[in-house]
C-alpha positions in Angstrom: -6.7 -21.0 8.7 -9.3 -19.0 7.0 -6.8 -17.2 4.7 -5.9 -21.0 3.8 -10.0 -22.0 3.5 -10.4 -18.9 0.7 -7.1 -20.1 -1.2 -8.5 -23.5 -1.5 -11.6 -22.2 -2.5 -9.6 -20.4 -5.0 -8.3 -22.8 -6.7 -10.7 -25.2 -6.9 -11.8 -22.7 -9.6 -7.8 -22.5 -11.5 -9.2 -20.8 -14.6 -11.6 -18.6 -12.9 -8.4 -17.5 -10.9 -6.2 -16.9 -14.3 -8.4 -15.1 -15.5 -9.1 -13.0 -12.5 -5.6 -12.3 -11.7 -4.7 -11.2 -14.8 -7.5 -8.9 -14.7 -6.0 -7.3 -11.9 -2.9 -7.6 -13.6 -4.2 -5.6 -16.6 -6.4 -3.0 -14.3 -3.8 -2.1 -12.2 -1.2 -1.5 -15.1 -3.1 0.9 -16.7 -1.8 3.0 -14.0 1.6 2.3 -15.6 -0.1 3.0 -19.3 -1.1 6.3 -18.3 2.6 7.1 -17.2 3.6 6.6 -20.6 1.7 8.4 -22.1 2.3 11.6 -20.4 5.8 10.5 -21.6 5.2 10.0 -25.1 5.0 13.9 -24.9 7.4 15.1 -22.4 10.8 14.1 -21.4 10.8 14.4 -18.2 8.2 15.2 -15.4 8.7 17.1 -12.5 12.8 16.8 -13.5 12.6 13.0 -13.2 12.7 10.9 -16.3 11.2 7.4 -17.5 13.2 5.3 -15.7 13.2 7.0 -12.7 9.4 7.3 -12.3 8.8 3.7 -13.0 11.6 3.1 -10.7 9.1 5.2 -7.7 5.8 3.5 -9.2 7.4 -0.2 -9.4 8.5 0.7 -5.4 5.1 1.8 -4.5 3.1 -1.1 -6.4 5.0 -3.7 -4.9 4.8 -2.2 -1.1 0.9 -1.9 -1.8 0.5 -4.7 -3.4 1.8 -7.1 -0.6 -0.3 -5.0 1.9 -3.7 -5.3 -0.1 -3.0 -9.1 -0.3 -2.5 -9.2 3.6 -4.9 -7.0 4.7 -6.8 -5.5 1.9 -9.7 -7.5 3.4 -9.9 -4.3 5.5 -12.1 -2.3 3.4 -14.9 -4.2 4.1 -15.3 -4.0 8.0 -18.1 -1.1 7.9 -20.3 -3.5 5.7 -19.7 -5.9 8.6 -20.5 -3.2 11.0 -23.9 -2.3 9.7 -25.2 -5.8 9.2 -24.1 -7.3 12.5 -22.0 -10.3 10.8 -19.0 -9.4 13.2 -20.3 -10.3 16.1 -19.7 -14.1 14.6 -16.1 -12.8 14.9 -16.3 -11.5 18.5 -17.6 -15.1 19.4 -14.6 -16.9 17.5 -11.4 -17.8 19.7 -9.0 -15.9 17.4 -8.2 -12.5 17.1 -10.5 -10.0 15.5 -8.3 -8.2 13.7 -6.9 -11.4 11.9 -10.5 -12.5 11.1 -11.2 -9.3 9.1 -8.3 -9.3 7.2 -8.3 -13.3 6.0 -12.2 -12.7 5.1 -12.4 -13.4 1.5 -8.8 -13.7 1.1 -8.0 -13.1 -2.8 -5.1 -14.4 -4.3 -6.1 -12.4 -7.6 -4.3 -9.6 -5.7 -1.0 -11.2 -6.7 -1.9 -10.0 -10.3 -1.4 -6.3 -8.6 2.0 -7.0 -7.3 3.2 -8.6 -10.1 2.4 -6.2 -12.5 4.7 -3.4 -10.0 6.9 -6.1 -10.2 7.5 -6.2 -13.2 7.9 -2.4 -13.6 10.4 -1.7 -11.0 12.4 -4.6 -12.7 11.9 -2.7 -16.2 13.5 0.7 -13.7 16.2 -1.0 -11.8 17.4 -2.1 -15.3 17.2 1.2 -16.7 18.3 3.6 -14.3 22.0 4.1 -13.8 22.8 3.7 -9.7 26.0 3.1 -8.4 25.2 0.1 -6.1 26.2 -0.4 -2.6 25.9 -3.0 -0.2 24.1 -0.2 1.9 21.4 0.7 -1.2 20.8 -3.0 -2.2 19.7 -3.5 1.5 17.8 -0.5 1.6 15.4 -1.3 -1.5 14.5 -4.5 0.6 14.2 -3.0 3.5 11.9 -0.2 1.4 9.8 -2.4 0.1 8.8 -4.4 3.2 8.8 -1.5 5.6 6.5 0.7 2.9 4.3 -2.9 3.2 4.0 -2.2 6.8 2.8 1.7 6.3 0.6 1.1 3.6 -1.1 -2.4 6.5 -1.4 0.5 9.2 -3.0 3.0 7.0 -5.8 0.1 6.2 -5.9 -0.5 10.2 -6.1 2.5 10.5 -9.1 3.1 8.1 -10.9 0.5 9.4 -10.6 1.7 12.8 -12.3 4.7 11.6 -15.5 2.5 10.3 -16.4 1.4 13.7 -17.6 4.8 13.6 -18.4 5.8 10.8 -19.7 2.7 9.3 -19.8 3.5 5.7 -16.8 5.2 5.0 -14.9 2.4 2.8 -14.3 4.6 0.3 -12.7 7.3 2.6 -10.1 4.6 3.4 -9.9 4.2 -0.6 -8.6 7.8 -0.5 -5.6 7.2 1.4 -4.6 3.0 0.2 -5.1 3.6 -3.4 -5.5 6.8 -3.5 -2.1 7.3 -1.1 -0.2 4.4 -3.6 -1.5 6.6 -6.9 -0.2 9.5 -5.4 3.0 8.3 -5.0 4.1 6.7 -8.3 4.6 10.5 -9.5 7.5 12.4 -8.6 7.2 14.8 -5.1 8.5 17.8 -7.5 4.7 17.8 -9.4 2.9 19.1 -5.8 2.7 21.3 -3.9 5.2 21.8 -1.0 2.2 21.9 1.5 0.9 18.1 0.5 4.4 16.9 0.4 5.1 18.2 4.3 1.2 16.2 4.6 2.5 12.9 3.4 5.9 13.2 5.2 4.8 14.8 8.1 1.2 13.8 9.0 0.4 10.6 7.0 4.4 9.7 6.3 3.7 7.9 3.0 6.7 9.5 1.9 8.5 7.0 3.5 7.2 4.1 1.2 9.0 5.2 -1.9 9.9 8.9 -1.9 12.8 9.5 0.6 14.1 5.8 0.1 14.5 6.0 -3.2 15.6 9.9 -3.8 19.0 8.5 -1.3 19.2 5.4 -4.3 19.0 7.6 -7.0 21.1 10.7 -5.7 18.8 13.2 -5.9 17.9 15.5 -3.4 15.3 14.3 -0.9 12.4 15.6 -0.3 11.6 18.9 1.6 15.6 19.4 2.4 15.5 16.2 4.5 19.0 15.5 6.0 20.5 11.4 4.0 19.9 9.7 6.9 16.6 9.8 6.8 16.1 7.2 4.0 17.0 4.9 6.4 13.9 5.6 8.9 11.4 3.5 6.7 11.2 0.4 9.2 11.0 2.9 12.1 8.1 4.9 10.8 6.6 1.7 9.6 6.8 0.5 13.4 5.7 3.2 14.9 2.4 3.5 12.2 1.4 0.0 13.3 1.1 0.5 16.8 -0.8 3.7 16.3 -2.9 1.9 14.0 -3.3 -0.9 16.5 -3.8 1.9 18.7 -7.0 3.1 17.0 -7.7 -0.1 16.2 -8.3 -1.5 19.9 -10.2 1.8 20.3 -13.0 1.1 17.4 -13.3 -2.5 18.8 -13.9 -1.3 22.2 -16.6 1.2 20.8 -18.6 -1.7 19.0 -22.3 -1.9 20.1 -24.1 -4.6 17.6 -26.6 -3.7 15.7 -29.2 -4.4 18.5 -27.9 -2.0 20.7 
């Protein structure tokens, strides 16, 4: 319902939402820009080619992209913290965690996944993969599950604001910072970070391992093939951890008059 009230709201303003998702549209694909011009002077990057990188960055975009739109709300749970205004949301006879993410709802954020649309179309039509029923259901089952990771890692942060209160941009450096990092091949870092984000904080699993099994290459770190196919489980078992943490901050909230 209050997702619904701010999409109204929206578009009781149509131009003002044109122009503002296509702002995002443009801001977010200078991501892309940059790619190319690191290929306007190499061939290939980290052994990967063109095609293939847009083919990781269209895959991570996307996953992001539908997660910021759900939940991207998130980021803006400490301000709430500090000032007091969620206690309006303790009162309200709906869940919390639902509350926080429909507040300000943007539907400009749809500017985000269309530009990563757009891309990974641009890669699946360039790359050369020998489809299989198996690999056309795993790139749905990528996207969607690296949707759920990317929710969890927002939960996640904002769990971690109920103590730290002003620590948005903390959570920045693993959502956007985590989707930047991987729409670049795992063969430009070190092997340490790569065991990090496959280990610790399994973004891996939102583009990496999924698509290296697609592509024929090599997945990361050695893994054994049939671990592309773990996405939907690690992106299960990140959301109840997140929820986890998540009933854990709520629990430690005091008010500000406490």
């Amino acid at each position: 319902m209050i997702a619904a009230m701010w999409m109204r709201s929206t578009m009781a303003y149509r131009a003002s939402f044109v122009m503002t998702t296509f702002a995002n549209f443009a801001v977010t694909g200078l991501d892309f820009v940059a790619i190319l011009l690191m290929f306007s002077r190499v061939d290939v990057l980290g052994g990967w080619p063109l095609a293939e990188v847009a083919f990781l960055y269209g895959l991570s975009s996307v996953a992001f992209g539908l997660a910021d739109l759900a939940i991207g709300s998130m980021e803006r749970l400490g301000q709430r913290v500090r000032d007091g205004t969620l206690d309006t949301l303790l009162v309200r006879p709906a869940p919390v965690l639902a509350q926080v993410a429909a507040d300000r709802f943007g539907l400009r954020r749809l500017g985000r996944v269309t530009q990563g649309a757009l891309v990974l179309g641009y890669a699946l039509l360039s790359v050369d993969i020998g489809w299989t029923p198996v690999k056309v259901a795993l790139m749905l089952v990528t996207v969607l599950s690296g949707a759920g990771i990317f929710c969890a890692v927002f939960v996640a942060g904002a769990a971690f604001q109920f103590v730290a209160q002003d620590a948005s941009e903390v959570q920045n450096a693993f959502t956007y910072g985590g989707t930047t990092l991987l729409q670049y091949p795992p063969s430009v870092f070190g092997q340490e970070l790569v065991r990090g984000v496959t280990f610790v904080l399994p973004l891996a699993f939102v583009n990496w391992v999924p698509a290296s099994y697609v592509l024929g290459r090599p997945l990361p770190l050695g893994l054994p093939q049939w671990t592309a196919f773990v996405s939907p489980l690690v992106a299960v078992a990140c959301c109840a951890l997140a929820g986890v943490a998540w009933r854990v901050g709520l629990r430690s909230y005091r008010s500000t008059g406490s």
